[in-house]
N, CA, C and O of each residue as an XYZ file, in Angstrom:
644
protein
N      67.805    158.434   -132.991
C      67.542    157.053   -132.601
C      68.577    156.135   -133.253
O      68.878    156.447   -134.405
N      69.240    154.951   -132.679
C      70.030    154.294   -132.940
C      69.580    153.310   -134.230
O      68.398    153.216   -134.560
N      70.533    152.674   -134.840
C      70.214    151.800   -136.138
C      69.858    149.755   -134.918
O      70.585    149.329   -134.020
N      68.865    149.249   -135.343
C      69.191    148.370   -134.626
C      69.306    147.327   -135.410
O      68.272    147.361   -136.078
N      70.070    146.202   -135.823
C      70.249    145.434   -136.393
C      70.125    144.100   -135.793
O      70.614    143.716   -134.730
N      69.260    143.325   -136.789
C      68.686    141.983   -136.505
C      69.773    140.913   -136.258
O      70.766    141.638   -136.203
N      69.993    140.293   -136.167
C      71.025    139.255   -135.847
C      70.460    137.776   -135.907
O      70.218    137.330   -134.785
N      70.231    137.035   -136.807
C      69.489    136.023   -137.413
C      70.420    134.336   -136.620
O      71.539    133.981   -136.250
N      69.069    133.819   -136.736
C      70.188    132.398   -136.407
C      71.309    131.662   -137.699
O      71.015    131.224   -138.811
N      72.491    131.743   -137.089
C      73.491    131.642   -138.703
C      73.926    132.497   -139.037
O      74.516    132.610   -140.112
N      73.695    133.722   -137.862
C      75.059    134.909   -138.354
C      75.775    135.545   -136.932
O      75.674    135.436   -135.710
N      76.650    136.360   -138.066
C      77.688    136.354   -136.655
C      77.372    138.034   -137.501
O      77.125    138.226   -138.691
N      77.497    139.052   -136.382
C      77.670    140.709   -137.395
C      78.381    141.389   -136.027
O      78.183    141.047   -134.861
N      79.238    142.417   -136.503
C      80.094    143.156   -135.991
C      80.174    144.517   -136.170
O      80.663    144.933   -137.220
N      79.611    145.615   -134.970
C      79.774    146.850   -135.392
C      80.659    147.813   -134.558
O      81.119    147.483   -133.465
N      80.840    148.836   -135.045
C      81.025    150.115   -133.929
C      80.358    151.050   -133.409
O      79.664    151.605   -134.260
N      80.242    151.519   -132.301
C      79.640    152.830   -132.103
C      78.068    153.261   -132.089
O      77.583    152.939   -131.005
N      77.601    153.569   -132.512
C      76.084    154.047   -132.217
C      74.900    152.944   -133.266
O      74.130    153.165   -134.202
N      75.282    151.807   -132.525
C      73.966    150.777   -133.022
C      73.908    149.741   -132.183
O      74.784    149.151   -131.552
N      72.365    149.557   -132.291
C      72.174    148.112   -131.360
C      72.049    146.970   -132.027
O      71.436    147.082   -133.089
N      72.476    145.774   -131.717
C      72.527    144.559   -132.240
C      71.709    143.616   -130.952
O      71.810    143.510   -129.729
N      70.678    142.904   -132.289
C      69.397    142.334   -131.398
C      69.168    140.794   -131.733
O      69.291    140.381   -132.886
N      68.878    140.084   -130.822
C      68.405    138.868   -131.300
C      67.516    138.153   -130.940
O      67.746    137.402   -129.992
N      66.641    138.146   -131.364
C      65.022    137.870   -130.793
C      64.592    135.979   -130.823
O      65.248    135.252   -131.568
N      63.701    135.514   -130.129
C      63.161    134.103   -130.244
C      64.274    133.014   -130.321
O      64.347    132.032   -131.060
N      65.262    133.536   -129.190
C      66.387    132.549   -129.032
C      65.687    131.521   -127.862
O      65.068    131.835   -126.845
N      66.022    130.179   -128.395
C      64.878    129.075   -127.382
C      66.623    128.158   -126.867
O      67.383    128.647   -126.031
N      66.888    126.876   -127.574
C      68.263    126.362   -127.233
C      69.116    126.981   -128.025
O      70.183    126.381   -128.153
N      69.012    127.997   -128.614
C      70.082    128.247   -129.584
C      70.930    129.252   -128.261
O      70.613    129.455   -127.089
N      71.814    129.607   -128.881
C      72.479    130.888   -127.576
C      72.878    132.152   -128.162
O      73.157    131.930   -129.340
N      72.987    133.015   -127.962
C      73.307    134.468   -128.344
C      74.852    134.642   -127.864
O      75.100    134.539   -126.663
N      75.704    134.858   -128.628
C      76.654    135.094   -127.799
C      77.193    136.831   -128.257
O      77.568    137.265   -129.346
N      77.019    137.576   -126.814
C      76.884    138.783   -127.348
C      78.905    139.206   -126.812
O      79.366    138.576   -125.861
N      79.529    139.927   -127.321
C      80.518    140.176   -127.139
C      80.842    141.811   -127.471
O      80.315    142.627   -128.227
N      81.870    141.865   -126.609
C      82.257    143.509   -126.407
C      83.717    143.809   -125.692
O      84.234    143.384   -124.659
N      84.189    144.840   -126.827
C      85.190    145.497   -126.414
C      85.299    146.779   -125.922
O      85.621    147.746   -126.613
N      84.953    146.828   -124.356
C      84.850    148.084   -123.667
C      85.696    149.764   -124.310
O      85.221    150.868   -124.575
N      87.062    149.219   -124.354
C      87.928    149.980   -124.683
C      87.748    150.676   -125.906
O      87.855    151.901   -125.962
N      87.380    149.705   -127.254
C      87.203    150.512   -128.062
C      85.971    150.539   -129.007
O      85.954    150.702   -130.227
N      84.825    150.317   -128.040
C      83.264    150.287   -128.195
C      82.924    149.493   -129.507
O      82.239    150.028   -130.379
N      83.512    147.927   -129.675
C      83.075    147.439   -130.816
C      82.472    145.900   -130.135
O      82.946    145.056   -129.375
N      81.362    146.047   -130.763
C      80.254    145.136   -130.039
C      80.158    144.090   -131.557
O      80.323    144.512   -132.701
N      79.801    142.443   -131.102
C      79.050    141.650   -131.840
C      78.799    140.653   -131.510
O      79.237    140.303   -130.414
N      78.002    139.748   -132.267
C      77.239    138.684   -131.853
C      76.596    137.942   -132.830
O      76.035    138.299   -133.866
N      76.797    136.680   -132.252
C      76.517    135.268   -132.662
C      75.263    134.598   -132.104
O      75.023    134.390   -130.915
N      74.272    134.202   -133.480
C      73.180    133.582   -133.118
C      73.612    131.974   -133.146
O      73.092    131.608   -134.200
N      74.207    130.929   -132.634
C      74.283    129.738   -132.702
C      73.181    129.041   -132.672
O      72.238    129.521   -132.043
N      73.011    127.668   -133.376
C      71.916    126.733   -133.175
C      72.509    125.541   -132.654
O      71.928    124.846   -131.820
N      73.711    125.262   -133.139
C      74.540    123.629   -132.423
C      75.710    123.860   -132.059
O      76.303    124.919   -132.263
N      76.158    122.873   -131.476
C      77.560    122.539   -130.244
C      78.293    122.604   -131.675
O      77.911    122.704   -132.841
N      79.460    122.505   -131.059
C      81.013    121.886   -131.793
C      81.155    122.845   -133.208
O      80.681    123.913   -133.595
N      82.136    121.764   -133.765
C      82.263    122.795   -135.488
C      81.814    122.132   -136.257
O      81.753    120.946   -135.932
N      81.323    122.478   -137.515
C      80.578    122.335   -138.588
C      81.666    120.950   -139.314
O      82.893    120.919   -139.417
N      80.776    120.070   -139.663
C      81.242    118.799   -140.434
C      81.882    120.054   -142.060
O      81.457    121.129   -142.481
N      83.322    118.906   -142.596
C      83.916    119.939   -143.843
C      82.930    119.953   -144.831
O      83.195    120.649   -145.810
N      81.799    119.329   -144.827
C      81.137    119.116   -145.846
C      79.793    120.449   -145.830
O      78.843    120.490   -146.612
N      80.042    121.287   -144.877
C      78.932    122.030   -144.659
C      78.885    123.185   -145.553
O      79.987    123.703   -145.735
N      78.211    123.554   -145.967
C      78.572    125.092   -146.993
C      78.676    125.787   -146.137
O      78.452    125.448   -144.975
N      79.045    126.944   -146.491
C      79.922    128.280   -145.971
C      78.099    128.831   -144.998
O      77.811    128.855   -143.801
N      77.301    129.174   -146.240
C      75.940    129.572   -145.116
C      75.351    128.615   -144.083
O      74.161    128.532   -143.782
N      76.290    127.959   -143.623
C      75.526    126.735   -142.577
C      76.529    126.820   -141.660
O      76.067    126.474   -140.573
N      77.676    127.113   -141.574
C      78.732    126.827   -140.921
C      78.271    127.592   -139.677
O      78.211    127.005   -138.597
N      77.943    128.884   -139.795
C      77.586    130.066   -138.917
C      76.454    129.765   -137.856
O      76.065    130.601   -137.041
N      75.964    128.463   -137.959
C      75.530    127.797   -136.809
C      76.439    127.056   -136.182
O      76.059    125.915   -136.448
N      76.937    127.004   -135.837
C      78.029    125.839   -135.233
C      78.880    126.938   -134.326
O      79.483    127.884   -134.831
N      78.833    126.678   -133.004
C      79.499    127.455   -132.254
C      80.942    127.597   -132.550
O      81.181    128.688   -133.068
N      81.849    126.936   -132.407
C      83.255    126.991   -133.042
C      83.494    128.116   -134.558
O      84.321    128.920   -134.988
N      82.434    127.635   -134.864
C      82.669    128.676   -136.306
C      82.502    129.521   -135.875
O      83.328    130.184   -135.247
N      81.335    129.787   -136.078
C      80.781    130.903   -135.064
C      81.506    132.074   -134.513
O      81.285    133.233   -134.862
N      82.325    131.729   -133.691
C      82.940    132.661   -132.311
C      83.947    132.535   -132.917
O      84.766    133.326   -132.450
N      84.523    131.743   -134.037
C      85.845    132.246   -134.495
C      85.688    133.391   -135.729
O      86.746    133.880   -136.124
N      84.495    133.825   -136.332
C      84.195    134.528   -137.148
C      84.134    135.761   -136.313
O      84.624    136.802   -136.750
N      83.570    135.717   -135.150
C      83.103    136.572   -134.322
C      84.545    137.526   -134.218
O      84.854    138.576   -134.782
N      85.265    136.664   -133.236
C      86.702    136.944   -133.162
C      87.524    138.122   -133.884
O      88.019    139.214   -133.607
N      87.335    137.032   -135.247
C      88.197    137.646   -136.150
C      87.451    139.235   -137.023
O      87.910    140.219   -137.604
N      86.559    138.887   -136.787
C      85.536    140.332   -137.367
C      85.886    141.628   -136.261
O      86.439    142.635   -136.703
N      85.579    141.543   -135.023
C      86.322    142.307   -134.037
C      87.287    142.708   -134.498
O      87.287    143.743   -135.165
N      88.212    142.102   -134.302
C      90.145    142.108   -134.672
C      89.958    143.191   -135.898
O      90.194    144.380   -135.683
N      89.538    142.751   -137.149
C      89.477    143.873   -138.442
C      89.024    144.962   -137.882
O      89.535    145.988   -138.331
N      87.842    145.173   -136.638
C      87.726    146.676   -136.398
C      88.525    147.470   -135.423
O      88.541    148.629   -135.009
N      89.266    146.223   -135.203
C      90.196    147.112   -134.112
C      90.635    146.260   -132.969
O      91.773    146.290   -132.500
N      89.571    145.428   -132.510
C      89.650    144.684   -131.283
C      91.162    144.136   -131.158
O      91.829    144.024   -132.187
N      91.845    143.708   -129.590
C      92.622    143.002   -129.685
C      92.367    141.671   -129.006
O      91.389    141.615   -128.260
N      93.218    140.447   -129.189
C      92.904    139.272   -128.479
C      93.112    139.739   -126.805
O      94.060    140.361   -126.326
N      92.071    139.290   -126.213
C      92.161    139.471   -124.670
C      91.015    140.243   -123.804
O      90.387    140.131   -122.752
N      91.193    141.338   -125.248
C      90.101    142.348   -124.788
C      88.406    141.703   -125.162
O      87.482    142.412   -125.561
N      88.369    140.995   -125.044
C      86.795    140.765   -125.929
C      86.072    140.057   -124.458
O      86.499    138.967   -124.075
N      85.207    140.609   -123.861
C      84.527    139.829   -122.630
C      82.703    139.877   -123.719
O      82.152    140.640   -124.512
N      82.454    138.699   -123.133
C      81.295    138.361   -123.705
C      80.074    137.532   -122.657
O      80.339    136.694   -121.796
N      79.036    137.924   -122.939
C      77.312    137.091   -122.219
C      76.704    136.519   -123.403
O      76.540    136.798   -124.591
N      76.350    135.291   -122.299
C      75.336    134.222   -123.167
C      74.147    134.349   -122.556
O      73.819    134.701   -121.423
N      73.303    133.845   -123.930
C      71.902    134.197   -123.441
C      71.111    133.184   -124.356
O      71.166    133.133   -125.585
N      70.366    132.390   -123.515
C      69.939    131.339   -124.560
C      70.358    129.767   -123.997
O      71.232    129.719   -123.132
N      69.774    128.541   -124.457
C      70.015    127.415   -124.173
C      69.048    126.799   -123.524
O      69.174    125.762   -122.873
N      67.712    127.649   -123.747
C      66.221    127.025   -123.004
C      65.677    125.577   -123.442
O      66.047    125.318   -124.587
N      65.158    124.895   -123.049
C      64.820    123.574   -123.154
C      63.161    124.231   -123.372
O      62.411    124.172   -122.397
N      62.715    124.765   -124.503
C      61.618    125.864   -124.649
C      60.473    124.711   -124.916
O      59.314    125.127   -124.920
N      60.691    123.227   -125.154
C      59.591    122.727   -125.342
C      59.147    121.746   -124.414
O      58.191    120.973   -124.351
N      60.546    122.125   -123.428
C      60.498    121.214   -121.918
C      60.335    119.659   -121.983
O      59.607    118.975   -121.263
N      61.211    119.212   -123.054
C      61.419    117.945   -122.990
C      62.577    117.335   -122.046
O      63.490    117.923   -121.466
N      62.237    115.935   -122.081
C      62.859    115.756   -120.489
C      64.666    115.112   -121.342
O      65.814    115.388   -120.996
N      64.356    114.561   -122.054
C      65.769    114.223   -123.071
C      66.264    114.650   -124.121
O      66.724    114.028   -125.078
N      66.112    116.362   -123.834
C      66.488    117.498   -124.119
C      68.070    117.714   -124.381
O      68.438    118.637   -123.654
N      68.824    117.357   -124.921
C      70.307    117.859   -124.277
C      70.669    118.758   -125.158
O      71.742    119.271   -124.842
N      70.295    119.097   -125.975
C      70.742    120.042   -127.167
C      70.967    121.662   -126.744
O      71.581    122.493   -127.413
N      70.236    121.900   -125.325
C      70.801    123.251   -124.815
C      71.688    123.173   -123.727
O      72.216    124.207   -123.317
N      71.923    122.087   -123.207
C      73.223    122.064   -122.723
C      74.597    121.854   -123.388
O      75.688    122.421   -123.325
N      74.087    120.806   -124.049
C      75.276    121.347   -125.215
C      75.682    122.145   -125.902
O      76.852    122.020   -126.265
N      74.751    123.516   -126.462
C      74.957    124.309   -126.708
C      75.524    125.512   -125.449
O      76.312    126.424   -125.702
N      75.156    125.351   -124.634
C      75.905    126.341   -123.624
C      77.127    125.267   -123.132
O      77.636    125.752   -122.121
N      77.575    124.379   -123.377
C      78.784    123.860   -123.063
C      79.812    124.372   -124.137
O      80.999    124.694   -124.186
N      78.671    124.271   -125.012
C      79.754    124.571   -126.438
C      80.211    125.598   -126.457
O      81.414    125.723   -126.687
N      79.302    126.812   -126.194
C      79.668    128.179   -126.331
C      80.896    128.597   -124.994
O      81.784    129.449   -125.033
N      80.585    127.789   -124.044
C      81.659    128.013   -122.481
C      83.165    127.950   -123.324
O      83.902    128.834   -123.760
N      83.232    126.533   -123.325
C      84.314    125.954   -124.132
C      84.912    127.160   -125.131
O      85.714    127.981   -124.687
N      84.498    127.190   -126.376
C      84.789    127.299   -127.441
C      85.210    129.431   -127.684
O      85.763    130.119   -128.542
N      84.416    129.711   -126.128
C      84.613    131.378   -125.799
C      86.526    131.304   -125.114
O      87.611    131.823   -125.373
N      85.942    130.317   -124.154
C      87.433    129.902   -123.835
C      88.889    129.927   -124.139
O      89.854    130.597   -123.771
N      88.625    128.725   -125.130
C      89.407    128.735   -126.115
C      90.125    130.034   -126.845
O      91.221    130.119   -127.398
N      89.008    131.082   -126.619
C      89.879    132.649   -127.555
C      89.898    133.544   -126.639
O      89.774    134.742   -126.892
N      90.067    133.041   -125.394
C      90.451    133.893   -124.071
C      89.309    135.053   -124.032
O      89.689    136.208   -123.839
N      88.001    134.801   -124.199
C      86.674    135.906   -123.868
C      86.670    135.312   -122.633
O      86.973    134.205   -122.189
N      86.176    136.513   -122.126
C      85.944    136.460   -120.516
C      84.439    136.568   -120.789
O      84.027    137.412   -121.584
N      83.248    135.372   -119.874
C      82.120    135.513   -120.227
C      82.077    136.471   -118.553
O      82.703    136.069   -117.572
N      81.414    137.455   -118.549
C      80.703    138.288   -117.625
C      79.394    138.315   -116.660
O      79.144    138.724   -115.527
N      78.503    137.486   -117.990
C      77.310    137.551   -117.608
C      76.534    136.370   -118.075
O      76.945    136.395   -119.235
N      75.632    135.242   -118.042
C      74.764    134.705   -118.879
C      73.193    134.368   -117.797
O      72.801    134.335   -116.630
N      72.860    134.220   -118.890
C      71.176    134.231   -118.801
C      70.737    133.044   -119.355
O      69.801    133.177   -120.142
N      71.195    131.774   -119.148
C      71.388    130.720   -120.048
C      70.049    129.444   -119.298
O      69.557    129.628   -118.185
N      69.787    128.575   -119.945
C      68.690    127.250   -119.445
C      67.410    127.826   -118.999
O      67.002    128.987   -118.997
N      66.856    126.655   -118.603
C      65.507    127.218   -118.172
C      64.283    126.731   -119.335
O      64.512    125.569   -119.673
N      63.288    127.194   -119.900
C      62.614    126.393   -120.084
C      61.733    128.188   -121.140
O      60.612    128.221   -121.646
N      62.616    129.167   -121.117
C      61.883    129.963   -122.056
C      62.728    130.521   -122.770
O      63.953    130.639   -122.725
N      61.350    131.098   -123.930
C      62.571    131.808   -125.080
C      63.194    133.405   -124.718
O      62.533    134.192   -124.041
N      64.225    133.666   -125.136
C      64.847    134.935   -124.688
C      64.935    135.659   -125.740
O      64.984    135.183   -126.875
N      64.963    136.761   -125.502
C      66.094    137.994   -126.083
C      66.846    138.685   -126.189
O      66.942    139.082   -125.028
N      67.704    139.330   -126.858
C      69.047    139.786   -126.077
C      69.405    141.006   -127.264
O      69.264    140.818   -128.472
N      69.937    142.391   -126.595
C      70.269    143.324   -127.435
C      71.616    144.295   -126.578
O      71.690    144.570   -125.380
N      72.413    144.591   -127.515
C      73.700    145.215   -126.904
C      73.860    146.990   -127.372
O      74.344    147.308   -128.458
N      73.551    147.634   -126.731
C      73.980    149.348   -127.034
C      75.137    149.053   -127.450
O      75.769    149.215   -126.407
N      76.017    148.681   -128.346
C      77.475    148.979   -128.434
C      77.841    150.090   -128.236
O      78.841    150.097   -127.517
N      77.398    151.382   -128.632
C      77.826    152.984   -127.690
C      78.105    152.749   -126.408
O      79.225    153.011   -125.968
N      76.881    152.090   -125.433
C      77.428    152.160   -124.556
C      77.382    151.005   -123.411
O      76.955    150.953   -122.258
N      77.928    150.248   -124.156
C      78.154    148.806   -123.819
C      77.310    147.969   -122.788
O      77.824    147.264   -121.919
N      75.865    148.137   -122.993
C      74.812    147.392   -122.170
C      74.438    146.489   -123.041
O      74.381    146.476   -124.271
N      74.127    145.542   -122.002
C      73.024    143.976   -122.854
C      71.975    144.188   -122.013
O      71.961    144.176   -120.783
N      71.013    144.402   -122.868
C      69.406    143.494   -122.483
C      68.906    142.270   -122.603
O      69.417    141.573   -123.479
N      68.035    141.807   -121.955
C      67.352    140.944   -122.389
C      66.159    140.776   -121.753
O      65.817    141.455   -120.785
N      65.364    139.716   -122.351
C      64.260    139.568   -121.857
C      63.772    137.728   -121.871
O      64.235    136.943   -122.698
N      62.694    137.299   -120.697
C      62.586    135.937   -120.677
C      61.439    135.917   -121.142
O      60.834    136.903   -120.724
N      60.538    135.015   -122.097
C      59.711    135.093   -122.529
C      59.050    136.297   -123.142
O      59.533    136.932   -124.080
N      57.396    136.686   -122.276
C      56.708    137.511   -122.754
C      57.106    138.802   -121.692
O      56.465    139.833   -121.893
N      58.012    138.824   -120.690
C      58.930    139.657   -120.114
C      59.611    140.911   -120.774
O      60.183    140.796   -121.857
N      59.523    142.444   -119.922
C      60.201    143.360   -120.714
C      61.578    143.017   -120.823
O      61.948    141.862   -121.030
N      62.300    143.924   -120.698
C      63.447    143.540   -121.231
C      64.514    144.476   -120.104
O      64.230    145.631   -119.784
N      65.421    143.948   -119.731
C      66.110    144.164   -118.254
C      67.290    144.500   -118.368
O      67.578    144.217   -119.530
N      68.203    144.955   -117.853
C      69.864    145.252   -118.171
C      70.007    143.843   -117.269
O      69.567    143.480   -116.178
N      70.840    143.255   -118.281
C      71.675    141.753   -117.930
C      73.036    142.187   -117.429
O      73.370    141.754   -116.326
N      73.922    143.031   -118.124
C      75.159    143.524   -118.095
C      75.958    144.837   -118.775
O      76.014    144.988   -119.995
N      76.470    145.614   -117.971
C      77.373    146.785   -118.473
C      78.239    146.707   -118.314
O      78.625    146.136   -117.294
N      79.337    147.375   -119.468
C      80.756    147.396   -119.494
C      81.463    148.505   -118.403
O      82.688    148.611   -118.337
């Protein structure tokens, strides 16, 4: 049985090969799950807000902030091998989970994450993004599937490499 590792809001983790990386009770926050087909190294980012972290933020806070975020992401890949180009990635997440009507904090967060994936040339593939419930999302890095699930919903293949 595979190792599955939690993936918390405020972290970014990066593996190879025979483990799943999971992230559970994502509401506006977004998952950004990423993968390098070629040389099976999977990871992912639990974000809670748009843009980059004010300089004043400590280092354990930064890892909410999409910009940080996906540039940690990035560069953690790269140390296992990844190269720039190769990294295609799905979002999952950005629910308006308490269905308020002047809500914008999950669109901004899936603007942020569009943008800011952009920016480091990830190709997004797949997302599962808005809407009004909480999700989940988990990646076989062996063999490069994302799940997820909407609410109290099992859990579905979103995307394969």
């Amino acid at each position: 049985m595979k190792e599955t590792i939690d993936v918390q809001i405020g972290e970014v983790k990066a593996e190879c090969g025979g483990v799943i990386l999971k992230s559970k009770a994502i509401g506006s926050c977004i998952a950004i799950v990423a993968y390098d087909a070629m040389r099976k190294i999977g990871a992912m980012a639990h974000i809670m807000l748009p843009g980059k972290a004010p300089a004043n933020k400590k280092s354990s806070e930064r890892m909410k902030y999409a910009a940080d975020a996906i540039d940690v992401l990035v560069n953690r890949m790269i140390q296992l091998g990844s190269r720039d180009g190769d990294i295609e990635v799905v979002l999952v997440g950005g629910g308006n989970v308490l269905d308020r009507p002047d809500d914008t904090i999950c669109r901004d967060n899936i603007e942020s994450a569009l943008e800011f994936c952009g920016k480091k040339h990830m190709r997004v593939k797949a997302q599962a993004v808005g809407g009004t419930e909480r999700r989940s999302v988990s990646l076989d890095v062996e063999c490069g599937i994302v799940y997820h699930s909407e609410g109290n919903g099992s859990e579905v293949e979103l995307w394969r490499a």
